[in-house]
Structures are given as structure tokens and as C-alpha cells.
C-alpha positions as CSV (number, residue, x, y, z in Angstrom):
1,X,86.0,15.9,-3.1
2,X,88.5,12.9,-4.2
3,X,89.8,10.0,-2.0
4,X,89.0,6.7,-0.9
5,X,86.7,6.2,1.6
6,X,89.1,5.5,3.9
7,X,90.5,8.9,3.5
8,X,87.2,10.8,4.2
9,X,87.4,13.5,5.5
10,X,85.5,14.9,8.4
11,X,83.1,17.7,8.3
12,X,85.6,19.9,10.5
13,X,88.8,19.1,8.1
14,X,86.2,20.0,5.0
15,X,85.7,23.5,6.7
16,X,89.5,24.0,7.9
17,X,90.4,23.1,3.9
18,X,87.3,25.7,2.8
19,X,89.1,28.5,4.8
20,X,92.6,27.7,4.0
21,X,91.5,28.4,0.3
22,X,89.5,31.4,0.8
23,X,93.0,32.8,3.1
24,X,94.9,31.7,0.3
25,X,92.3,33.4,-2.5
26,X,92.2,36.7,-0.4
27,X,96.3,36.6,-0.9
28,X,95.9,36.9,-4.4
29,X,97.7,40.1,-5.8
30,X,99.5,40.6,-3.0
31,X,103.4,40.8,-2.9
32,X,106.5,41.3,-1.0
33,X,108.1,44.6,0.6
34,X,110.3,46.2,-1.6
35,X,113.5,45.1,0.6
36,X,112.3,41.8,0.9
37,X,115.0,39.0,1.5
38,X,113.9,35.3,1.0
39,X,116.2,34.3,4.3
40,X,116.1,36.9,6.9
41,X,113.0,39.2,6.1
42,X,109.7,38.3,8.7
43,X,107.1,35.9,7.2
44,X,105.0,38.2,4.5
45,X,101.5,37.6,2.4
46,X,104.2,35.2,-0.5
47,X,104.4,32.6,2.1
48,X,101.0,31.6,1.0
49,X,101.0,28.0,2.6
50,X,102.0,29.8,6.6
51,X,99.6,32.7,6.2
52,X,97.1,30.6,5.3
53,X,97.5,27.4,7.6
54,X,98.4,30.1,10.4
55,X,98.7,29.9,13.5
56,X,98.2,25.9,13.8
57,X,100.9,25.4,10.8
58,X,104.0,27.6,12.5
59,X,103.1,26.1,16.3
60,X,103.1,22.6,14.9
61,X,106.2,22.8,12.6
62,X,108.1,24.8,15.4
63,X,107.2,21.8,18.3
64,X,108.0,19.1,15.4
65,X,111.5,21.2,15.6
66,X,112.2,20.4,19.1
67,X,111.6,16.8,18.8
68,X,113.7,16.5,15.3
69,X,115.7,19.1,14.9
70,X,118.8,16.8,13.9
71,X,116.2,16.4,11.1
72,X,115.3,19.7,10.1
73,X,119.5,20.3,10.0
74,X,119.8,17.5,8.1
75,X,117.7,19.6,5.3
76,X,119.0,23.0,5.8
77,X,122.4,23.1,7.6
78,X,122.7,24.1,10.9
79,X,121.1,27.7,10.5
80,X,118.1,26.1,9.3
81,X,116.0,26.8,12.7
82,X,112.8,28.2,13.7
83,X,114.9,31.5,14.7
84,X,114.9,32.4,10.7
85,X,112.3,33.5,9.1
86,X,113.3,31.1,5.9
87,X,112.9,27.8,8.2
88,X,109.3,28.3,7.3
89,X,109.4,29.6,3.9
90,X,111.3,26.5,3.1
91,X,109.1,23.8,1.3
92,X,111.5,21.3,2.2
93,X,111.1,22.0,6.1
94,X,107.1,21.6,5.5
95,X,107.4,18.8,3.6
96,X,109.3,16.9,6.1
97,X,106.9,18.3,8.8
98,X,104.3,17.0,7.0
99,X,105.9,13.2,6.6
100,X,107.0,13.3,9.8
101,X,102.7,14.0,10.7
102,X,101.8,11.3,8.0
103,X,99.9,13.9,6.3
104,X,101.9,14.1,2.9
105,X,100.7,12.6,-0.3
106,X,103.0,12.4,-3.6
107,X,101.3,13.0,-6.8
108,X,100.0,9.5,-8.2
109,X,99.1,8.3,-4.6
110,X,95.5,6.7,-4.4
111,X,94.6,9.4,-2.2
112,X,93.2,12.5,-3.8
113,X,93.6,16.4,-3.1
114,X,91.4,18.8,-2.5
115,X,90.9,22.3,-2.6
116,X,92.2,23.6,0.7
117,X,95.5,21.4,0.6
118,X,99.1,22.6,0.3
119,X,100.3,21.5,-2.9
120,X,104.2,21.4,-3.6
121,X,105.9,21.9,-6.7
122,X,109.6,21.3,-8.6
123,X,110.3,23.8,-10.9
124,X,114.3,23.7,-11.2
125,X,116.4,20.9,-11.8
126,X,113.6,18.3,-12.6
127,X,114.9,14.5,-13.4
128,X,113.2,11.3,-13.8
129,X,113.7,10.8,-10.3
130,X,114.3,14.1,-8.4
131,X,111.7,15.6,-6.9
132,X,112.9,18.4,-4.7
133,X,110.4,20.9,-3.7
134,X,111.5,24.5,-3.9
135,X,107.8,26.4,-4.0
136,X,104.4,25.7,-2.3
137,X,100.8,26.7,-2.8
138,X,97.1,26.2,-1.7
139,X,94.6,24.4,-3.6
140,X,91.9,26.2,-5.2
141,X,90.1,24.0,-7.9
142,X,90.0,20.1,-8.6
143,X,88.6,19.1,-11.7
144,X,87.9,15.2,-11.7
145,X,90.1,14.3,-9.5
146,X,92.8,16.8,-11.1
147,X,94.9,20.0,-9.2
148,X,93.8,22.3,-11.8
149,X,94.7,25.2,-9.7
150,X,96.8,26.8,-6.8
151,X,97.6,30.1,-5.5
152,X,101.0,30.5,-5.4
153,X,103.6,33.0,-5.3
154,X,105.7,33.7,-8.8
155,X,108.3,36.0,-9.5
156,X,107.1,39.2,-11.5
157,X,109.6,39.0,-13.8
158,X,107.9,35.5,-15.0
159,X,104.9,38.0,-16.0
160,X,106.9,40.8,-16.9
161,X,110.7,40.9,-18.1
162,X,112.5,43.0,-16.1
163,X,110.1,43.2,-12.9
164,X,111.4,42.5,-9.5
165,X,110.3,40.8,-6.6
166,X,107.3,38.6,-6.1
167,X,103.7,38.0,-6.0
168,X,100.7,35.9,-4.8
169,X,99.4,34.7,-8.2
170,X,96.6,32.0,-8.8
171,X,98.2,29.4,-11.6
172,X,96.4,27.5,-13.9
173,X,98.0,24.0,-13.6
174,X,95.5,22.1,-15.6
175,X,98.5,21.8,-18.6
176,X,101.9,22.1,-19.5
177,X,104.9,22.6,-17.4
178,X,102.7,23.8,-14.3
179,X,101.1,20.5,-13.7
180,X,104.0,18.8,-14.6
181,X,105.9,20.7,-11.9
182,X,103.6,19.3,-9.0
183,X,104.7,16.7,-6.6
184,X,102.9,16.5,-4.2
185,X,100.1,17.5,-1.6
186,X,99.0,17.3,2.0
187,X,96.5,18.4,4.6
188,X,97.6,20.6,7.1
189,X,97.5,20.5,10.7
């Protein structure tokens, strides 16, 4: 377990993080229905970070709505509202939830993750400077210090050409374009 000293954290958060990655383990394998739609279709076992941070993550984020949702429309447009299912799919909506809570860490901050966190990721349209999250995942195993891996969910056709829908996969982000891809992390509520 990483940080400083001043980020310890207490023997209640250590067993919310432990649970949040078993949830998130247990998701592994699992995938979306066959007619799933990534805006209107009903939160499912890919949103990996709201199944397993439920039912503290989806209260929380929908009361941070109320007092910001200038905020949250700011990020999504005007339909971005707790009344679609995407407003909590979106990584961007729990990312700002999360500043907003001071509970976000980017990646290279003194403060370490650990297993249990969200972890956020940018896997398109990566600059120098551009980080914008478009997929989230749990933490499921720090190696000094190090995310070395998430659960997550992947397309199928990443797996195997030609395969449709998605997944709940557990990625190895100890290497390559994986752990390059990574942003970010945060406890949650």
C-alpha cells in the first residue's frame, strides 16, 4: 500500500478498496446484452467502476449533480444528466465528480494507488498534453508502487477481429501502450 503518510489510509477505506476489487474481479468475463447501447441502455456488469463503487458512487455523483450541474453540462451537453444511463458510464462525469470531492490523483502525483481505486485511462487521441479520459477500471495489483493491473471493460473485437460488443476483462498494464494509456486514479466515495 503506496502513499505518504499523510495519505494513510484508514482501516475502513482499506476494506471498502479490498471489496471494490473483489466486485470488480467477480465482473471479470462478464459482458454486455446483445442490444446494448453505450448512451440509453440501463447501467450493466461493463460499467465496472459503478457496479463496483455501488450504491455510494451513483448517490454521490447524482447529489454532486444537483449542486453543479452547470458543470456536468459543461462536459456533456445539455443531455448529459443523471436521467441517462451514459451520465454515469461517462469517465469524464466521474472524473469531475471526483475533483470536485478532492479525491482524484493524476498519474505522477506523490500520492500512490492502490488496489481498490478507480483508475482512468486515454486510449484515443493521446498528445503531449491531452489527457481525456474515455474508459475506467478498478485496481487489482500494485507492484512497487506501480498499477500493474485493472479490470476493465474492452471491446471483443480487440481480442478477436470481427467480435462485437464488450467485455469485463482484467488488463495487464505493467508495459506498453496499457500503462502508457493511464491517467489517472482516485478513491471513491
Amino acid at each position: 500500500m503506496g502513499g505518504d503518510k499523510e495519505f494513510k489510509a484508514s482501516p475502513q477505506r482499506l476494506e471498502r478498496r479490498q471489496s471494490i476489487a473483489a466486485t470488480a474481479i467477480g465482473l471479470v468475463g462478464m459482458d454486455a446484452p446483445s442490444d446494448f447501447d453505450p448512451v440509453r441502455s440501463p447501467l450493466c456488469p461493463i460499467d465496472v467502476v459503478m457496479v463496483a463503487g455501488a450504491p455510494w458512487l451513483r448517490d454521490a455523483i447524482e447529489r454532486d449533480f444537483a449542486k453543479d450541474e452547470s458543470g456536468y453540462k459543461k462536459i456533456g451537453g445539455s443531455a448529459n444528466t443523471p436521467a441517462m444511463a451514459y451520465f454515469f458510464r461517462s469517465a469524464r462525469n466521474l472524473i469531475h465528480y471526483l475533483k470536485r470531492q478532492g479525491l482524484y490523483t493524476p498519474r505522477g502525483s506523490h500520492k500512490a494507488a492502490d488496489v481498490g481505486m478507480a483508475c482512468f485511462f486515454d486510449w484515443e487521441d493521446r498528445g503531449l498534453f491531452n489527457f481525456t479520459p474515455d474508459q475506467s477500471g478498478i485496481v487489482v495489483a500494485i507492484d512497487n508502487g506501480r498499477i500493474t493491473r485493472a479490470v476493465a471493460a474492452q471491446s471483443k473485437s480487440k481480442a478477436s477481429p470481427g467480435a462485437v460488443g464488450y467485455e469485463v476483462q482484467e488488463l495487464d498494464l505493467s508495459s506498453g501502450p496499457a500503462e502508457m494509456a493511464l491517467i489517472g486514479y482516485s478513491d471513491l466515495p
